[in-house]
N, C-alpha and C positions, 0 to 999 in steps of 0.2 A: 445408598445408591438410588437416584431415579428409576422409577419404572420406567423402560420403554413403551413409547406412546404405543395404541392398536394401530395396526396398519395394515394396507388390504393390498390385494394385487393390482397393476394397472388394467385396465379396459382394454378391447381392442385397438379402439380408438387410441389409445394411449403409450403403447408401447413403442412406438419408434422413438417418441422423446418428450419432456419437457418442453425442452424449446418449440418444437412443433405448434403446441397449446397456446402458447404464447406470443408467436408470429415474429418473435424479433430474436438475433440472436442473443444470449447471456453473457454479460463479462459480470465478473465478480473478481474485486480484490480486498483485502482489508490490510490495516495497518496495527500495531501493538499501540496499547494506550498508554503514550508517555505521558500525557497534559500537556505537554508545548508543542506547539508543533512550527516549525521553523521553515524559513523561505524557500529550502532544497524541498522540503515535503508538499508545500502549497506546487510550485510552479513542474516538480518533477512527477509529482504523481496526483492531487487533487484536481488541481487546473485543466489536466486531461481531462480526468473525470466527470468533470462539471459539464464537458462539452459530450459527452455520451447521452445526456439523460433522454433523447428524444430520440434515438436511435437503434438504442438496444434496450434492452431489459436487464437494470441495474440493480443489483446488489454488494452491498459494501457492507463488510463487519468489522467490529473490534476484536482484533486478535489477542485476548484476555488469556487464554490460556499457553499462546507461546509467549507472555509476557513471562511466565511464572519461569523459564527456565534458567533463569540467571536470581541472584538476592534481590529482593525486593520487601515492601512493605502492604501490606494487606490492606491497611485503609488508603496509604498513598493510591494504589489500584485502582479501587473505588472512585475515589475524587478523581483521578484522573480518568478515568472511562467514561465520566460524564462529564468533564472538561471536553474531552475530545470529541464528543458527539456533538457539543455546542460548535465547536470549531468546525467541524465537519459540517455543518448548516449553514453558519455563518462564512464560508467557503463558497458556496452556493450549490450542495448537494441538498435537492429540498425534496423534504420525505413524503411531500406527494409526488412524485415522479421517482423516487429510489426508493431500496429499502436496505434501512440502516439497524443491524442487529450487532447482539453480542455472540460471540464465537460460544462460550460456556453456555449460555440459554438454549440454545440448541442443541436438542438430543440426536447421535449420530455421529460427529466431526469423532468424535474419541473410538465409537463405535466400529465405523467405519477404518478409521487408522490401523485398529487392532487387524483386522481381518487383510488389509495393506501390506501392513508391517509384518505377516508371514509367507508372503511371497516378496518380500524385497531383503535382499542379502544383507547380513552386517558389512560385509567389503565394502560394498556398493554406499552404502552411509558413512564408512569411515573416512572416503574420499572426497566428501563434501567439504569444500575449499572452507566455508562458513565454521563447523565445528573442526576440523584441522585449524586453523586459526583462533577458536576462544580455548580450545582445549589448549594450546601452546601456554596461552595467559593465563589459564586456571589450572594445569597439572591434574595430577590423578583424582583431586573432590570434583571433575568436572561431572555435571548428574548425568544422568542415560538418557531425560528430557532431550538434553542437547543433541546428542544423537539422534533422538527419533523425533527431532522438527520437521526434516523434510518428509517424514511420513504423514504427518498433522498436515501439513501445506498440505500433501497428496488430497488428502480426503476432506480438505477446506476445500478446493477446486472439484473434487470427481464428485463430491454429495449433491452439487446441482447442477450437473454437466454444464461445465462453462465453457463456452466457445474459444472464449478470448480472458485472459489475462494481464492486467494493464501490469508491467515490472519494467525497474531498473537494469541496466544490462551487468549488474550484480547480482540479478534474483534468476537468469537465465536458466544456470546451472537446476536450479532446484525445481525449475517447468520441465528442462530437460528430463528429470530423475519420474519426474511427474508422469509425460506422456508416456516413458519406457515403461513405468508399472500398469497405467491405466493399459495399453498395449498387449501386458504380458498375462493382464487377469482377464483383455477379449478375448485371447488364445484360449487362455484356460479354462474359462466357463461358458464362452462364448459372448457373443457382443454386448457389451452392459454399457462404457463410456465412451463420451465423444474425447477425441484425444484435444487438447488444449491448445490455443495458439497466445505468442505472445504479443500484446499491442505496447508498443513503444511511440512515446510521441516523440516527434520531430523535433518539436523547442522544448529546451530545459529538463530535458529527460537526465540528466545529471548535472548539480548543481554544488558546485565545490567552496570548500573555506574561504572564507575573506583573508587568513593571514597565513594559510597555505591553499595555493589552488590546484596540489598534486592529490590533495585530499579531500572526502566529500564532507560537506557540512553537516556534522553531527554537533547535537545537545550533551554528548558526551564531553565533549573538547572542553578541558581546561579554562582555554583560554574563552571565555564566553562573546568576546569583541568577533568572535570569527564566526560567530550565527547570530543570524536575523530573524526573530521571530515575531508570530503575526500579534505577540500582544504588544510585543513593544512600542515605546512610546515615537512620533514622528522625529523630535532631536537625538532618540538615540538612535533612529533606523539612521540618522542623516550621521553621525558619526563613524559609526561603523561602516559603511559605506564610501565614507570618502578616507577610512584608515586601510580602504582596504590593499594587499600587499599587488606590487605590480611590475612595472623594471625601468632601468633609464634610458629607453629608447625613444619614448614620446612620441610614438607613431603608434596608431589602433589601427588595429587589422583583426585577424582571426588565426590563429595558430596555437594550436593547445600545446605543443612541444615547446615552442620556442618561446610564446607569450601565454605561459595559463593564466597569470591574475589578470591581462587583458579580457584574455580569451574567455574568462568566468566570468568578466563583469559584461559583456558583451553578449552571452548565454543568458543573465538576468533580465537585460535590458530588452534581447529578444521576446522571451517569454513574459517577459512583464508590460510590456506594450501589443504586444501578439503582433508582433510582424515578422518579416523574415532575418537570418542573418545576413543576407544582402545587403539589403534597406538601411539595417543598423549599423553596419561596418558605412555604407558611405556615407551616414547621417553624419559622420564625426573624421572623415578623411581628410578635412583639411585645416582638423586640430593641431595644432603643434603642442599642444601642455595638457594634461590628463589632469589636471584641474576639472576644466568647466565639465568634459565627460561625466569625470564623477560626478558632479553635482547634477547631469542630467538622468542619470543612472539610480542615482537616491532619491529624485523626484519620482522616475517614475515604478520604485519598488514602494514608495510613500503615497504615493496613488494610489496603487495595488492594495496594500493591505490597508492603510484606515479606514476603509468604509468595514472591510471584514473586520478589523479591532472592532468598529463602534459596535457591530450584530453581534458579535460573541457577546462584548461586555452585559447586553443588554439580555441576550435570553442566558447565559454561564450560571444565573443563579433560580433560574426555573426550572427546579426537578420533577415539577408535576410536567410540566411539557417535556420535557429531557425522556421522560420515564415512558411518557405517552407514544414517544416517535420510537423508543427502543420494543413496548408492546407489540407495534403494529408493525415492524419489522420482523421479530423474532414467531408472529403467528405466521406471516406468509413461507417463512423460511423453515418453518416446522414440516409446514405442510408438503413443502418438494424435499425436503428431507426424509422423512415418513416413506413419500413414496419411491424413492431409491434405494432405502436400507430396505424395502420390500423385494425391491428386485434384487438387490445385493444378496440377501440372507436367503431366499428361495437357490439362486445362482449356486453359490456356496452349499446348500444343502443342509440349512438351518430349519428345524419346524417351524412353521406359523400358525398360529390360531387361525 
């Protein structure tokens, strides 16, 4: 086991907050390290992100250790955590103006969870819509990991009071479960976290299959024609795109009920051009044939991503730089980590040197 780092009390100066110090508020999110990262992920959660860097005070990590809760492969990890980092640059998160770490690297996130995870009930974990749903798929070898994910969420967000929370309005639940604890430990030890807010962007905040649009685009999915990812080549972005599933109405508009595969190619096209869904619904109002649409919709998701293909390709096999931007992310994030598990472990009634 790691030593835990030495760590000291804050200052006077220092105790109302981090952020204080800092002048901007903090969002922090991270994602798990699959290695592909596909069109729902770029336009629903990076593309935000990208637009934060000058606003707040960024940090983004790889969620490496809730990758581990489901089978996986040890080296697959590996390559993939540094795939993603590439992606994650070549995206336009640039690690002079963010800081891009690994979840594991940092001493604390586990730390902290522990000390979490005895003031949050098992009821209260058991009702997470997320493990109610893989535990159904998995039966009783489901691991305890899985249950105590949203505790690890907890203290990925409370170890460096983040203001703001960029998620899915499928990760809601789990900021939910988040604020009630950070809440329940002000009560109890007195005021230690900022409680969390959620930032959801406007366009393309959920970004669904190409060959089901009741469903979100997952690398999971079988059928691999129903995601668009940012390696992929431009004639197969253009196939998939124009296979994608829709209805015989031949009229575009916006209606997720009635028309989802319109309505998701219409959410791409929004967020893929950055304009509104206004704009885009009357770009195409007096199409009669979803023909040409699609092929305006594949252009411009083929815009979007080949410039970020070409930068991935190009630094994806630079581990010295890879390694470099991971360094200088995981010292800054050491360092407000340190000084939270100080105030955490004083709080709680832990010694400290």
């Amino acid at each position: 086991m790691l030593p835990f780092p030495k760590i000291s009390f804050w200052t006077t100066k220092e105790k109302s907050s981090l952020n204080v110090e800092i002048g901007k508020k903090v969002i922090l999110t991270g994602m798990q390290p699959t290695g592909k990262l596909h069109l729902g992920g770029l336009l629903g959660a990076i593309n935000n992100w990208q637009k934060m860097l000058d606003d707040y005070d960024c940090l983004f990590f790889l969620a490496d250790q809730h990758a581990i809760t489901m089978p996986y492969i040890p080296a697959e990890l590996r390559k993939n955590t540094l795939d993603c980092v590439a992606q994650y640059i070549a995206c336009g998160l640039d690690p002079e103006r963010c800081k891009i770490f690994l979840q594991s690297q940092v001493i604390g996130h586990t730390e902290l969870m522990w000390i979490l995870g005895c003031i949050t009930s098992v009821g209260q974990l058991e009702r997470m819509t997320q493990f109610k749903d893989k535990s159904k798929k998995v039966g009783e070898s489901v691991c305890s990991g899985l249950l105590y994910y949203p505790v690890l969420m907890m203290a990925d967000i409370l170890l460096y009071n983040a203001d703001l929370v960029p998620i899915g309005e499928d990760q809601k639940q789990h900021l939910e479960i988040t604020r009630n604890i950070a809440q329940k430990f002000n009560n109890t030890y007195s005021e230690t976290f900022v409680l969390p807010e959620p930032y959801i962007g406007k366009t393309g905040a959920r970004i669904m299959s190409l060959q089901d649009p009741t469903a979100k685009m997952s690398k999971s999915d079988k059928n691999q024609s129903t995601v668009v990812y940012i390696a992929d080549p431009d004639p197969v972005i253009r196939k998939k795109i124009m296979g994608a599933v829709t209805d015989s109405d031949n009229r575009i508009y916006f209606d997720q009920e009635n028309k989802p595969g319109i309505s998701n190619l219409l959410n791409i096209y929004a967020a893929t051009t950055d304009q509104s869904m206004e704009k885009s619904v009357a770009q195409f109002a007096d199409l009669t044939s979803y023909a040409p649409f699609k092929q305006a919709v594949a252009d411009a998701v083929i815009a979007k991503i080949s410039p970020i293909r070409n930068k991935y390709l190009e630094i994806a096999n630079d581990g010295k730089y890879l390694l470099s931007v991971l360094n200088a992310g995981k010292e800054e994030a050491q360092k407000r980590a340190n000084k939270m598990m100080a105030k955490v472990y004083r709080k709680v009634g832990f010694l400290l040197d």
